[in-house]
C-alpha positions as CSV (number, residue, x, y, z in Angstrom):
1,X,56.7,85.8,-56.7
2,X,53.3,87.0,-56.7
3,X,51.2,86.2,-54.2
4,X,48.1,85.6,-56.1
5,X,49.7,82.9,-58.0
6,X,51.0,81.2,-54.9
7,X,47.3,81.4,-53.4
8,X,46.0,79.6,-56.6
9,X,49.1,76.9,-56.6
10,X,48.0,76.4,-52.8
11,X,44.5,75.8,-53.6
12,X,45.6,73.4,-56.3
13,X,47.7,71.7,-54.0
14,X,45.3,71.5,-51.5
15,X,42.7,70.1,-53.5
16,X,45.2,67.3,-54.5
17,X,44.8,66.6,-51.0
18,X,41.6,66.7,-50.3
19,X,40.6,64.5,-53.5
20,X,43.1,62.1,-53.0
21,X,41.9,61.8,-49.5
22,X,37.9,61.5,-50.7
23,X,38.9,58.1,-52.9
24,X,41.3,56.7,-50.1
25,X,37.6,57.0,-48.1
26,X,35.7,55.7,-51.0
27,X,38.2,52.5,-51.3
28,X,38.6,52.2,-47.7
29,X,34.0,51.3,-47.8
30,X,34.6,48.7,-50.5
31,X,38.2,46.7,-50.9
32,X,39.4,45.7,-47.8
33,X,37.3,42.8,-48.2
34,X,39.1,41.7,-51.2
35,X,42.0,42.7,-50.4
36,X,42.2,40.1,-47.4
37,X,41.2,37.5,-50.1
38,X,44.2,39.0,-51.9
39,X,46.7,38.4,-49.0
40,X,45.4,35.0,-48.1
41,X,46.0,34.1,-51.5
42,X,49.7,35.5,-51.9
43,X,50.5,34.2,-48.5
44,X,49.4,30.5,-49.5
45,X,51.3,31.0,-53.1
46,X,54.6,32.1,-51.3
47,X,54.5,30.0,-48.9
48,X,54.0,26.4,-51.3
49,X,57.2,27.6,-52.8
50,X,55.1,30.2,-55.7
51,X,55.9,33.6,-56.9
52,X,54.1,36.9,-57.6
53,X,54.8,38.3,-61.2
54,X,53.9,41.9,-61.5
55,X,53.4,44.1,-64.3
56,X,52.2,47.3,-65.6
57,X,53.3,50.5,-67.8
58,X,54.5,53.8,-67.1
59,X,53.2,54.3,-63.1
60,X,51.8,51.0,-63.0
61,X,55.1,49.4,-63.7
62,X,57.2,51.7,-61.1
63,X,54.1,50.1,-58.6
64,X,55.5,46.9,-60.0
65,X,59.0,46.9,-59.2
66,X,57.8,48.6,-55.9
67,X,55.8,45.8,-54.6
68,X,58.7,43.1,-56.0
69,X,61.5,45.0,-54.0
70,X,59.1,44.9,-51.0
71,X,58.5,41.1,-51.1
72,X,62.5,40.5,-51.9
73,X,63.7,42.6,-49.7
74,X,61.0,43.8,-46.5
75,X,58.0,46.1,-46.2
76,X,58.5,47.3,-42.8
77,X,59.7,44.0,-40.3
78,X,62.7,41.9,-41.0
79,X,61.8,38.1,-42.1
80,X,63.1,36.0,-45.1
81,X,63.1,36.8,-49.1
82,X,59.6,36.4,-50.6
83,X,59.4,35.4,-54.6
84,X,58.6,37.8,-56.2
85,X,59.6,39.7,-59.8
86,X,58.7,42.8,-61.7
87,X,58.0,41.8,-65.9
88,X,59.0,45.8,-66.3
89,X,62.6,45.2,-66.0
90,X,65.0,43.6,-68.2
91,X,65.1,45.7,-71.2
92,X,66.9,43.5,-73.0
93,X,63.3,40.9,-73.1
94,X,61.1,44.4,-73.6
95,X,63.3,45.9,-76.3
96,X,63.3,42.5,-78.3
97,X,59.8,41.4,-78.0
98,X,59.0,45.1,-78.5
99,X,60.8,44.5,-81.9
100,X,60.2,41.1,-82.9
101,X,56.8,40.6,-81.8
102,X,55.1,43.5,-80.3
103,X,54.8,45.5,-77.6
104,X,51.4,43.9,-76.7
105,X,53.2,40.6,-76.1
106,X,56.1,42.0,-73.7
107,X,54.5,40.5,-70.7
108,X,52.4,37.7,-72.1
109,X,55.6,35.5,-73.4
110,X,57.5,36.2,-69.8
111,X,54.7,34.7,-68.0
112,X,55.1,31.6,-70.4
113,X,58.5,31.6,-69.9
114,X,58.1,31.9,-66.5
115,X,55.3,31.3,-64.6
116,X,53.8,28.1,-63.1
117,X,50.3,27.0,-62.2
118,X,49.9,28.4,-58.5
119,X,51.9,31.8,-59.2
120,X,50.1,34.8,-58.7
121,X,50.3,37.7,-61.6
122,X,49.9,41.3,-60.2
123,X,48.2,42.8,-63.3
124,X,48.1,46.9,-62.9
125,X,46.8,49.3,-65.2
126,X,45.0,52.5,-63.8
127,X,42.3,51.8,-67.0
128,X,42.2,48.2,-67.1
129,X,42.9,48.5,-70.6
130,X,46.2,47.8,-71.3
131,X,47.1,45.9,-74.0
132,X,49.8,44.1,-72.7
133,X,48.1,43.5,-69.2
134,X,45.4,41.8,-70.9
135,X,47.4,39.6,-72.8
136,X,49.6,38.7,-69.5
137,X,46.5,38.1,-67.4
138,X,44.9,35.8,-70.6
139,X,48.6,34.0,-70.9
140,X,48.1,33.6,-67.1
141,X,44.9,31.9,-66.2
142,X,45.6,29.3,-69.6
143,X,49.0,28.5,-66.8
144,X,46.8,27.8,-63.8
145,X,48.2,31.2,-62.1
146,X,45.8,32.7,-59.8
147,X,44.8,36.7,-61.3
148,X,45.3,39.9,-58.5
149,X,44.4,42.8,-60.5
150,X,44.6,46.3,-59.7
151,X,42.5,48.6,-61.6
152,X,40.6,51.9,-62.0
153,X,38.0,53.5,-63.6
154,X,35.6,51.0,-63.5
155,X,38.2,48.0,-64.3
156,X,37.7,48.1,-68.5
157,X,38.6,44.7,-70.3
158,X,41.0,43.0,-67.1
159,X,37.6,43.4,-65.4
160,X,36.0,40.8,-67.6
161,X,38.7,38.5,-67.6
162,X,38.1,37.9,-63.8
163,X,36.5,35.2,-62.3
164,X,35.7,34.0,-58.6
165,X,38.8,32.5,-58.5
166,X,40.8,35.8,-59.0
167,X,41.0,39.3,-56.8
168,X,40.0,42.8,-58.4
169,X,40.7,45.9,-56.7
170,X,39.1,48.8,-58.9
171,X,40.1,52.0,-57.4
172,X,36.9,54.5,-57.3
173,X,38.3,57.0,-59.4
174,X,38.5,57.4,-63.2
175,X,41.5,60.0,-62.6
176,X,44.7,58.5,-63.3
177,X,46.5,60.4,-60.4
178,X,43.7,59.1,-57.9
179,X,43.9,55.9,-59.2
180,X,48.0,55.5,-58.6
181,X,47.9,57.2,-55.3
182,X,45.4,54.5,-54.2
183,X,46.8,51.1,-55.9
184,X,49.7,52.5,-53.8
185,X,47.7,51.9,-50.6
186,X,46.7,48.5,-52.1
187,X,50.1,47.5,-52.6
188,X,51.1,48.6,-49.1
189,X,48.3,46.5,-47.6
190,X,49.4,43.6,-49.5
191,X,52.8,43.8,-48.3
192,X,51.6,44.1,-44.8
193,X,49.0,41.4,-44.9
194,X,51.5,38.6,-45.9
195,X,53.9,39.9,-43.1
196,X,51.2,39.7,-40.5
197,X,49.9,36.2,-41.8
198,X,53.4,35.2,-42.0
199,X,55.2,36.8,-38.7
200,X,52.4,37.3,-36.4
């Protein structure tokens, strides 16, 4: 291999690192703050007999499914099943409101069919612009369900949706990559949160 392209893939590499580290800095100044609004509203959900319904596309929805199997399963102590469910999952629902309705509607008619006043939906797109996010968080607050949505690059159209009521975190960054690698964080502090309020 020749060493000149394995100094510029190391420089790459470590610029990865250093930029993901600058907006993990950058978040870590403003979102803590709501995040602890975040996990004192999930705790209270879960524990009045709630769920959290999360959602997203591509990244977002992996993030989804991450956070669900957290709650369901554990983060990082043992303690009992939390409600929680990823809208990313059953392709047969996807597939044939894909088809019959649209693709914009995959998450909006779930959280009808679904969701309750007191659930929480976990609404992640890395623009804030997702179609389908916005018509799940709209389907959501006509329901009564509290709104935690994680965002970047400024937040885009979930960001006006929001009220007082409901918890944006906006990740600094208008780089999809950065964005991801920080909601990931989020998530994580989430998880922990409700374990500490819950255990400790």
């Amino acid at each position: 291999m020749d060493k000149n392209i394995t100094e510029r893939l190391r420089l790459r590499v470590s610029q990865h690192f250093l930029d993901s580290i600058a907006v993990k800095q950058e978040a870590e100044k403003i979102l803590p703050a709501a995040v602890a609004q975040g996990v004192i509203a999930m705790t209270h959900c879960l524990q009045s007999g709630g769920k959290v319904m999360a959602c997203g596309n591509g990244g977002s929805a992996a993030d989804a499914q991450h956070f669900a199997a957290e709650l369901i399963g554990r983060f990082e102590r043992e303690r009992q099943e939390l409600a929680a469910m990823a809208l990313t999952t059953d392709s047969s629902i996807l597939t044939a409101v894909g088809n019959d309705y649209s693709y914009d509607e995959v998450f909006s008619k779930q959280v009808r069919g679904l969701g309750k006043p007191g659930d929480i939906l976990l609404g992640i797109s890395t623009s804030g612009n997702s179609k389908n996010v916005v018509k799940a968080i709209e389907a959501a607050k006509k329901l009564g369900m509290k709104i935690i949505a994680l965002t970047g690059n400024g937040g885009g159209k979930i960001a006006s949706l929001l009220d007082s009521n409901d918890v944006h975190l906006c990740a600094p960054s208008t780089r999809t990559a950065r964005i991801q690698e920080t909601h990931l964080v989020l998530l994580h502090s989430l998880c922990d949160g409700v374990d500490h309020l819950m255990l400790d």
